[in-house]
C-alpha positions in Angstrom: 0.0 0.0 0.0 2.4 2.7 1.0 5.7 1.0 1.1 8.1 1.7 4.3 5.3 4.6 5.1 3.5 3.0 7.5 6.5 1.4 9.6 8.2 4.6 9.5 5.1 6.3 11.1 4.8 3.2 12.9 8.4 3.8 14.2 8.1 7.1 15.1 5.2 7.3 17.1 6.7 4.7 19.2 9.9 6.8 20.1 7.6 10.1 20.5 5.5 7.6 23.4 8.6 6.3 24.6 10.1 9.5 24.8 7.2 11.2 26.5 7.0 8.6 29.2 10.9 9.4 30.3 10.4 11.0 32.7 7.9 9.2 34.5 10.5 6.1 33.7 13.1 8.2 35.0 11.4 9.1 38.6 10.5 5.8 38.9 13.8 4.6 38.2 15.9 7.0 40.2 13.8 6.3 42.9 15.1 2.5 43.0 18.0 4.0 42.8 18.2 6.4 45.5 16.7 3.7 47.4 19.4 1.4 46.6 22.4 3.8 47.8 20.8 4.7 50.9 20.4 1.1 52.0 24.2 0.4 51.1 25.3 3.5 52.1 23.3 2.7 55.6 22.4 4.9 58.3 24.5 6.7 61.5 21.9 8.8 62.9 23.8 11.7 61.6 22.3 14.8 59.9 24.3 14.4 56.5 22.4 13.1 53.9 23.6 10.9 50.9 26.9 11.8 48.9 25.3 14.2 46.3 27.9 13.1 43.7 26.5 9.3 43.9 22.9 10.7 43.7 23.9 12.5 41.0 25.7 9.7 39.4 23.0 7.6 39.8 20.5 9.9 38.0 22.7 10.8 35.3 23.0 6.7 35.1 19.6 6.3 35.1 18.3 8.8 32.1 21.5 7.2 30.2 20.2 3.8 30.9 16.9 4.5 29.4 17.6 6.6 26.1 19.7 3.7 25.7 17.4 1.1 26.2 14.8 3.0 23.9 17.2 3.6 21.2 17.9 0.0 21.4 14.4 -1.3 21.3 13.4 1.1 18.5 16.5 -0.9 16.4 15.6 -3.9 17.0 12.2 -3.4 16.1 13.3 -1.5 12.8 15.7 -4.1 11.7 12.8 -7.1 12.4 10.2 -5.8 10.6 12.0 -4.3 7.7 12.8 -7.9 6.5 14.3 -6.5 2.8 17.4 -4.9 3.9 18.9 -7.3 5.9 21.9 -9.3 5.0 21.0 -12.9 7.2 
C-alpha cells in the first residue's frame, strides 16, 4: 500500500511515546536507585544526607540507561520488521 510509510510512522510514534514517558520512567527509576544507595550506604543517625555526587551519578546513570534502552528497542524493532534490507 504505502511502502516503508507505514513502519516509518509506525516507528516514530513509538519513540515520540517512549520518549514522553521518560520521565515518569526516569522518577520511577531514580527512585530504585536512591533507594538502593541509601540502604548500602546505611544509616549513623547523623544529619548528613547521601553523597550528592553518587545521587547524582545515579541519575545521570539512570536517564543514560533508558535513552539507551529506547534507542535500542526502537533498532531492534526497525531491523525485524524491515525484512528487505537485511543481510542474514
Amino acid at each position: 500500500m504505502g511502502g516503508d510509510k507505514p513502519l516509518g510512522l509506525a516507528i516514530g510514534g513509538l519513540v515520540s511515546v517512549a520518549f514522553a514517558l521518560l520521565p515518569a520512567l526516569a522518577v520511577a527509576v531514580f527512585y530504585l536507585v536512591a533507594n538502593v544507595s541509601a540502604l548500602i550506604i546505611g544509616t549513623d543517625f547523623d544529619s548528613d544526607p547521601n553523597e550528592p555526587a553518587v545521587l547524582l551519578i545515579g541519575l545521570l546513570g539512570t536517564v543514560t540507561f533508558l535513552v539507551l534502552a529506547i534507542a535500542g528497542s526502537v533498532a531492534l524493532i526497525g531491523r525485524r520488521l524491515s525484512l528487505k534490507n537485511r543481510d542474514d
